[in-house]
N, C-alpha and C positions, 0 to 999 in steps of 0.2 A: 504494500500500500504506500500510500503518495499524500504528502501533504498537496494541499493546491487554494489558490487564493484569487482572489478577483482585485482587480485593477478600481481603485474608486475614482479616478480621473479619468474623463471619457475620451475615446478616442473622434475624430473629426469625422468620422464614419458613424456617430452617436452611439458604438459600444461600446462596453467594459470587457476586457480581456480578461480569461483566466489562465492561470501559471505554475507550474509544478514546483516544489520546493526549490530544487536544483537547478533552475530555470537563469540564463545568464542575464535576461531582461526581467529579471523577478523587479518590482519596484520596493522602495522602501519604505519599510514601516508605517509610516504616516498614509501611506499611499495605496493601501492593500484590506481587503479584509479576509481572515482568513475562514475557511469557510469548511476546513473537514480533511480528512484522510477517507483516500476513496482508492479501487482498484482499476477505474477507467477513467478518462477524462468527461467522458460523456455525463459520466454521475455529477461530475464536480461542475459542470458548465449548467447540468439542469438545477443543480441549487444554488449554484450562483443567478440564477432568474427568481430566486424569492429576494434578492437585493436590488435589480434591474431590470427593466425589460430587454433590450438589445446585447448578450453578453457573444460572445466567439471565443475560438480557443487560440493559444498560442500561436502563431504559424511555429516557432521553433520547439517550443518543448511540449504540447500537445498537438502536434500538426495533423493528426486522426481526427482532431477534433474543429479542427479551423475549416471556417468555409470562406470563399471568397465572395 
């Protein structure tokens, strides 16, 4: 399992991104919520939508989970 966190700064596409622990674009502290230990990304993207409505996944460290 994987920690993973959602972006609270929206991206100019009006999503919030979500990011795996290890993730080299993980943002900081201030900047994140975190949001669970999950075994897919999929998991972590559908409850990062009880914070936002627009969220996507990483392109880089959940890129199974990014749409374009």
């Amino acid at each position: 399992m994987k920690k993973y966190y959602v972006e609270k700064i929206v991206q100019s596409n009006g999503e919030h991104v979500v990011h795996s622990e290890e993730c080299k674009s993980l943002p900081n502290e201030d900047n994140r919520i975190y949001l669970g230990e999950f075994y897919w990304c999929r998991t972590a993207v559908e409850d990062a939508k009880k914070h936002y409505f627009k969220v996507n996944g990483c392109y880089a460290c959940c890129n199974e989970c990014h749409r374009d």
